[in-house]
Structures are given as structure tokens and as C-alpha cells.
Wavefront OBJ file of the C-alpha trace (Angstrom):
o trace
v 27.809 -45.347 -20.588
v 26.764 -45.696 -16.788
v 25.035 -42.812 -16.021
v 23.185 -44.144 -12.865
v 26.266 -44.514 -11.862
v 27.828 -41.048 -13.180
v 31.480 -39.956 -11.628
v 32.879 -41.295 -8.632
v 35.953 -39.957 -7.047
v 37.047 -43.984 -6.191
v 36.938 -44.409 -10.057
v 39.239 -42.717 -11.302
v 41.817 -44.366 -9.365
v 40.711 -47.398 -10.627
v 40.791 -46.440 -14.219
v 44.420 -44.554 -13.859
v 46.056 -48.507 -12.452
v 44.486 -50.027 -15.244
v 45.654 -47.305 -18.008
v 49.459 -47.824 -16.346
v 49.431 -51.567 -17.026
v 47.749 -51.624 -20.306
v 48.463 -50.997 -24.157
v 45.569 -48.655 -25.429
v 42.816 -46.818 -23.660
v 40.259 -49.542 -25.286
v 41.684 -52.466 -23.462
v 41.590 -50.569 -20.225
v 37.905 -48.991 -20.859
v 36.898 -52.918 -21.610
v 38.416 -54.358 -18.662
v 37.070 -50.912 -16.549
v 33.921 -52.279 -17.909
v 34.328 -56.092 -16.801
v 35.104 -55.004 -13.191
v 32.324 -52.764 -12.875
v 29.199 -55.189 -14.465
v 30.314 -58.733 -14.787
v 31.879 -58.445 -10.956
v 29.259 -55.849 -9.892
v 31.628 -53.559 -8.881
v 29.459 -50.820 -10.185
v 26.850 -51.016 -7.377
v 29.420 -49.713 -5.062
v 29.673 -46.213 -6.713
v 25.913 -45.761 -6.769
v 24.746 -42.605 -4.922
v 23.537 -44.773 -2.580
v 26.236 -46.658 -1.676
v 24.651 -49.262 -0.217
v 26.997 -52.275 -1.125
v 29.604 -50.077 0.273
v 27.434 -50.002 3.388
v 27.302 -53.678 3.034
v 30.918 -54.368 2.461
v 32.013 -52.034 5.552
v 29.585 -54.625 7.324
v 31.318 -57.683 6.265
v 34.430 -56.297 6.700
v 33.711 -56.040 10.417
v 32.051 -58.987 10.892
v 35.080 -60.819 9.643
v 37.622 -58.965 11.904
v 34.979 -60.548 14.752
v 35.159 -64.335 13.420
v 39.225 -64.338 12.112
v 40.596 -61.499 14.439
v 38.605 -60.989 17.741
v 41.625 -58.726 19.177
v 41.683 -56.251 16.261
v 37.968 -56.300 16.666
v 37.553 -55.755 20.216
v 40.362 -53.047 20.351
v 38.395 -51.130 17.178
v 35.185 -51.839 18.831
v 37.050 -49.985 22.285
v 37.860 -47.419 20.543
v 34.809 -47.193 18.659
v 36.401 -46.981 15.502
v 34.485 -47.992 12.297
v 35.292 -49.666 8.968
v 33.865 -46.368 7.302
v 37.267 -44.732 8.726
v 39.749 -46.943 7.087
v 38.313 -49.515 4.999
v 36.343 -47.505 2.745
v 39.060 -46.072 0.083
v 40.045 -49.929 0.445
v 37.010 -50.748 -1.760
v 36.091 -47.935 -3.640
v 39.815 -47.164 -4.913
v 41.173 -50.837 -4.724
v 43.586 -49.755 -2.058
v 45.095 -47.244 -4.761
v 44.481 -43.961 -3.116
v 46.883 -45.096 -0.491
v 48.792 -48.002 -1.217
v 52.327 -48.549 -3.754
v 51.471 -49.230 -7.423
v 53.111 -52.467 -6.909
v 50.795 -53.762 -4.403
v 47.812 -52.585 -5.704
v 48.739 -54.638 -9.189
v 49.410 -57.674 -7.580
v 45.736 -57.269 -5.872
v 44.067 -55.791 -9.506
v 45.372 -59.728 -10.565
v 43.485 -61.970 -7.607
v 39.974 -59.875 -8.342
v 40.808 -60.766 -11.870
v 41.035 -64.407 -11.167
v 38.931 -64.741 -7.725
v 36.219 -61.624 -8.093
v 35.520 -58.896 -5.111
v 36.490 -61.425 -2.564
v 40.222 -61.112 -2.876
v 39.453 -57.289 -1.267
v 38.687 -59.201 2.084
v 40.831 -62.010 1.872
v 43.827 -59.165 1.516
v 42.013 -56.069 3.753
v 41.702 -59.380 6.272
v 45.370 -60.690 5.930
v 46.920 -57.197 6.321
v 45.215 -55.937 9.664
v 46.567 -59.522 10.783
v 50.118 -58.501 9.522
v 49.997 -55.239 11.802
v 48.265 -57.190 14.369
v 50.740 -56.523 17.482
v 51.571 -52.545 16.188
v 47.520 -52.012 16.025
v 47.001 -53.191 19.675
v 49.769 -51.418 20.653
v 47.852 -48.026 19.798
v 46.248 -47.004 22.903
v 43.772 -43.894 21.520
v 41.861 -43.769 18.431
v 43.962 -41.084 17.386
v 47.274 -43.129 17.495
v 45.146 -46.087 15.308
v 44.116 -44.009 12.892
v 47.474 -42.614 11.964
v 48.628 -46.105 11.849
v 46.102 -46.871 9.306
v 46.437 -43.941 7.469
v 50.059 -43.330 6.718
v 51.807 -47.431 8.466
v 49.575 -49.855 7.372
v 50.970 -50.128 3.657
v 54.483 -50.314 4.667
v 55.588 -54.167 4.257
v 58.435 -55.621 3.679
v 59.174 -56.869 0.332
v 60.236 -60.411 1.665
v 56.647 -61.102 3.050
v 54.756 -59.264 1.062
v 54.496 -62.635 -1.771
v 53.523 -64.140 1.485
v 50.935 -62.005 1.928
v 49.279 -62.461 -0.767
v 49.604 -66.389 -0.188
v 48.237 -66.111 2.775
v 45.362 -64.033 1.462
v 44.600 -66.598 -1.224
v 44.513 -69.543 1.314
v 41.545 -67.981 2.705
v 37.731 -69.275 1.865
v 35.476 -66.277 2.695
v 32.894 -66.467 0.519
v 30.276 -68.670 2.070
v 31.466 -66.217 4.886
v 30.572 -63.564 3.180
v 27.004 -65.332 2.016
v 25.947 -65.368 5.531
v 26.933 -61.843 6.904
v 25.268 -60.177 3.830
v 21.990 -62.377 4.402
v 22.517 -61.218 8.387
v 22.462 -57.105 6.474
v 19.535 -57.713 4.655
v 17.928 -59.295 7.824
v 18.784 -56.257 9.807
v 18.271 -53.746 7.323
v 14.566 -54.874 6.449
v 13.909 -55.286 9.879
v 14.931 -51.553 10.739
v 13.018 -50.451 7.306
v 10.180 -52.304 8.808
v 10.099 -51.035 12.596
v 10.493 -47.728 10.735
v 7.292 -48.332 8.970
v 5.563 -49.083 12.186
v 6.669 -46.061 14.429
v 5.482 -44.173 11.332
v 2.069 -45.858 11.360
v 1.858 -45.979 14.974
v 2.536 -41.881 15.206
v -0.197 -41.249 12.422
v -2.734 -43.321 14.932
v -1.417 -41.536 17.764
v -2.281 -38.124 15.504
v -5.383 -39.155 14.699
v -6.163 -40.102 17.885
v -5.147 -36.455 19.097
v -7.250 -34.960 16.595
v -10.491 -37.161 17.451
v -9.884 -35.725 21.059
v -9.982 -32.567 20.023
v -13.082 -33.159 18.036
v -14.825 -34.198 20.702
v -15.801 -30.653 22.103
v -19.198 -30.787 20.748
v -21.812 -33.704 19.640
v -21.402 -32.126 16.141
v -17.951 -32.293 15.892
v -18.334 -36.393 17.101
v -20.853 -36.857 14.646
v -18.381 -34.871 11.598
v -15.733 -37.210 12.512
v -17.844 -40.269 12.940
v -19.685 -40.418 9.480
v -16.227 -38.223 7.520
v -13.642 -39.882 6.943
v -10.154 -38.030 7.608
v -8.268 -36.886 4.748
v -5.626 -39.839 4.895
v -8.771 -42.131 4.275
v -8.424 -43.580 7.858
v -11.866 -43.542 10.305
v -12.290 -43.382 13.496
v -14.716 -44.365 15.806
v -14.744 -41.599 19.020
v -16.169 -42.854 22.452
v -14.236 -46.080 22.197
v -10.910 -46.456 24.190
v -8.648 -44.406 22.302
v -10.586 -44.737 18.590
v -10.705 -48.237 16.907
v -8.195 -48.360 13.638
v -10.355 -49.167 10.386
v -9.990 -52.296 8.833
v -6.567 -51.217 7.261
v -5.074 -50.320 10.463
v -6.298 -53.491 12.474
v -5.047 -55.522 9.895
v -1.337 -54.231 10.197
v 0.125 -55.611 12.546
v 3.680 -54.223 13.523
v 5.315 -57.585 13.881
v 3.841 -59.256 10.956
v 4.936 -56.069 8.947
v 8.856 -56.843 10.451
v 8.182 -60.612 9.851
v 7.542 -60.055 6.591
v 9.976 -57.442 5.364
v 12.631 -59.691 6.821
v 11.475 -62.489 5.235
v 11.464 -60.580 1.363
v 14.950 -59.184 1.859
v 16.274 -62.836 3.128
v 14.937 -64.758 0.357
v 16.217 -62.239 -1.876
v 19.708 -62.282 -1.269
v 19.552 -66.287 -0.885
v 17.822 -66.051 -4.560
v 20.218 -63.968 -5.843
v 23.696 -65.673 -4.919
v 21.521 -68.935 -6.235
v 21.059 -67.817 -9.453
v 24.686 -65.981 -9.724
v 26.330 -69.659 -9.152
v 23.710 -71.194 -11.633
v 21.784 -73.198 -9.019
v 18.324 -71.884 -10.431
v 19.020 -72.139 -14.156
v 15.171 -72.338 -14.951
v 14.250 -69.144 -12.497
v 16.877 -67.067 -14.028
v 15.298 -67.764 -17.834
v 12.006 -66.638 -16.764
v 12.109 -64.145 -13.929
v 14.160 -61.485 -13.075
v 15.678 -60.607 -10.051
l 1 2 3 4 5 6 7 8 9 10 11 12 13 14 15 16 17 18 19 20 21 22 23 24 25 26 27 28 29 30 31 32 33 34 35 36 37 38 39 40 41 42 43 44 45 46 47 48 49 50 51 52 53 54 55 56 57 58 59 60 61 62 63 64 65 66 67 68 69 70 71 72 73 74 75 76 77 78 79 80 81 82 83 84 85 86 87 88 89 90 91 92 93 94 95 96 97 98 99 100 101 102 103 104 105 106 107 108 109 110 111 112 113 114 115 116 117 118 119 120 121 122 123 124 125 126 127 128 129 130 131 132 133 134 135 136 137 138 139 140 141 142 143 144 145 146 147 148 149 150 151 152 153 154 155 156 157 158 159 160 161 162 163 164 165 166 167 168 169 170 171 172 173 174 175 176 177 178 179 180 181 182 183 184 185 186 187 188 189 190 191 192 193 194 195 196 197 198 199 200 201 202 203 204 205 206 207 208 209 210 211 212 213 214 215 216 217 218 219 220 221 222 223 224 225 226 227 228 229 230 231 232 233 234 235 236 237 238 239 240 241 242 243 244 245 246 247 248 249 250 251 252 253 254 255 256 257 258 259 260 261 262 263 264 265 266 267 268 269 270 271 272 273 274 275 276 277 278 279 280 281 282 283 284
């Protein structure tokens, strides 16, 4: 049905909690297909992965604004969400957690969407809070996460959950996936501009060369190279053509930036209905 999508390991897991819980196949293929489109869970399991990338950012920069502590002692031990939080998203904690658990959590993205996954990945690092800083190596805090972290007790784990749902994370999460974008397009950008600053530089290298003889000056003055950029030898360094001179590396950052912000802010506009008249006539 989704084949940009295709197989993902993270699905199946997925797929099996709803098949345990449910009457027929169907119903679990049709609510399989409500998580994945109408809460965009789908984008997670592209080959990309980039709202995986994304989440594993938000993820972190919520341990920084809730839970400084855990943050700073991951952040010592240079330990990153990709180690642990990961399966958290892509299997809904059931690769690792107990069937129970992962049911009660199946029924807050039901009512509350992708956000219950932080409000609950955020609640349980606070529940370990003392045992995590108590791990001095990163070898100690990953086993911790790995094979401790899903051990609760059944008395507070209904407080848990309470806890979880008392949270309000999604302006929250607004803001750090606007900060992403910003940082993403800005590194897309800068990466643009080494590019074009190292196929001057080449050109530049090759216009030295060329200027062993008159004749080769005069080839390279009149000829344009093959890349349809000119140079002008003689000058201090060679003088970009018009298409060069008017690219200017921070305006190229500036304005990459700019597209990816307004993008995301567009985006979360039109998914709470805030641009009704936008999201009949354009698509984003």
C-alpha cells in the first residue's frame, strides 16, 4: 500500500501489539493505517529517517529544559538519543518493553497523537532519575537502559502514566523542531557554499595553470570553462561571473534558513486549521 515506505523492522512490532488486542486482521490493518497517515507516523520509517532524526533531537532537547541532570550526565558521557531512544519510536517501546505497558501507551497516542511518546520517554528517564546518575561509565548507562529501565513497579506505574499525561509538550515540541529545520538548512546551506567556494578555488587553480603562455590567457579569457563559469586571468585571483558575484554565502544561509523556518511554521498552521484558505489552494 506504502511502498515509499516499504518494510521496516520497527513495523512489525507495531503491527504484532495491534493484532494481540484486536478482533480480525482488518481492524488492525485499518488502525495500522490511522497511525501511520492520519498521525504521520509513516514518515518515521522512510529510508531517510529524517523525522526519526528529528525526534532523537527533541527528545534531547527536552531532557535539557525538564531534566538538566539526566542531560548533563548523557551529555558527559557523550551518550546519544540514537542509543536508547530510537526503538522507543520506531517500535512504540515494544521491542523492549512488557505488553502491558506498551498497551497502555498504544491508548494515549490514540487519544493525544505522537506526543504521548515524549510525554512517557520524558516521565520514565525521570522515574530512574537517581539509578541513571548513579552510573558512572557509559557502559554501566547503557545496560541500565537496555535491560533496567522497563522494570517498574506496578503500584506507580498508573502514576506514570498520570504523570506523563499532565505534561504539555507540544508547543515544546513546535519550537525545537523549528530550531532542526533552522539548523539543518543552515548546515545544507554552508554545505552549498564550501562546495561553491572549492569549485572557485578549482577554477582559480586551473586559470593559474593556464597562464603559462599568452595563448593559453587568451583560450581561457574569450572560452568559457565547461561548468559555464568565466574567468577573467590577471585580476587578483580571477573575478567570479555574474553568477558567482551574485551568490553570496550568507545570503545563500539566510535564505535556506528562512524557507525551512517558514515551512515548518506553515505546516503545524495548517495541521491545527489556522490557514483554512492556504490549505484549499496550495499544497504543502
Amino acid at each position: 500500500m506504502d511502498q515509499e515506505v516499504g518494510y521496516c523492522q520497527g513495523l512489525s512490532f507495531v503491527a504484532g501489539i495491534l493484532l494481540l488486542h484486536l478482533d480480525s486482521e482488518d481492524e488492525a490493518f485499518e488502525l495500522m493505517r490511522h497511525l501511520l497517515f492520519n498521525f504521520g507516523l509513516r514518515k518515521q520509517y522512510l529510508p531517510s529517517m529524517n523525522a526519526l532524526h528529528l525526534q532523537l533531537y527533541q527528545i534531547t532537547r527536552l531532557l535539557r529544559d525538564y531534566e538538566l541532570d539526566i542531560f548533563n550526565h548523557f551529555d558527559h558521557l557523550d551518550i546519544s538519543p540514537s542509543l536508547y531512544a530510537a526503538p522507543w519510536f520506531l517500535t512504540l517501546f515494544a521491542s523492549q518493553f512488557p505488553l502491558g505497558f506498551v498497551a497502555r501507551l498504544l491508548d494515549l497516542i490514540f487519544l493525544h497523537g505522537i506526543e504521548a511518546i515524549f510525554r512517557v520517554s520524558l516521565k520514565l528517564l525521570t522515574y530512574h532519575k537517581v539509578a541513571l546518575l548513579q552510573c558512572s561509565s557509559l557502559e554501566l548507562t547503557m545496560e541500565f537502559l537496555r535491560s533496567r529501565l522497563m522494570k517498574i513497579q506496578d503500584k506507580d506505574l498508573p502514576h506514570l502514566f498520570e504523570d506523563s499525561m499532565s505534561l504539555d509538550l507540544r508547543n515544546k515540541l513546535i519550537e525545537y523542531e523549528i530550531e532542526y529545520s533552522f539548523y539543518c538548512a543552515e548546515y545544507k546551506a554552508r554545505s552549498l557554499a564550501k562546495s561553491a567556494n572549492q569549485q572557485r578555488n578549482e577554477i582559480r587553480n586551473s586559470q593559474n595553470n593556464n597562464n603559462q603562455s599568452a595563448e593559453e590567457v587568451t583560450s581561457v579569457r574569450e572560452k568559457p570553462d565547461p561548468e559555464g563559469i568565466e574567468y577573467k586571468p590577471g585580476d587578483e585571483g580571477g573575478e567570479e561571473t555574474k553568477s558567482f558575484r551574485q551568490t553570496n554565502s550568507y545570503d545563500l544561509i539566510g535564505s535556506e534558513v528562512a524557507d525551512a523556518t517558514a515551512t515548518v511554521i506553515i505546516q503545524h498552521l495548517l495541521a491545527n486549521n489556522h490557514l483554512k484558505s492556504l490549505k484549499t489552494n496550495y499544497s504543502y
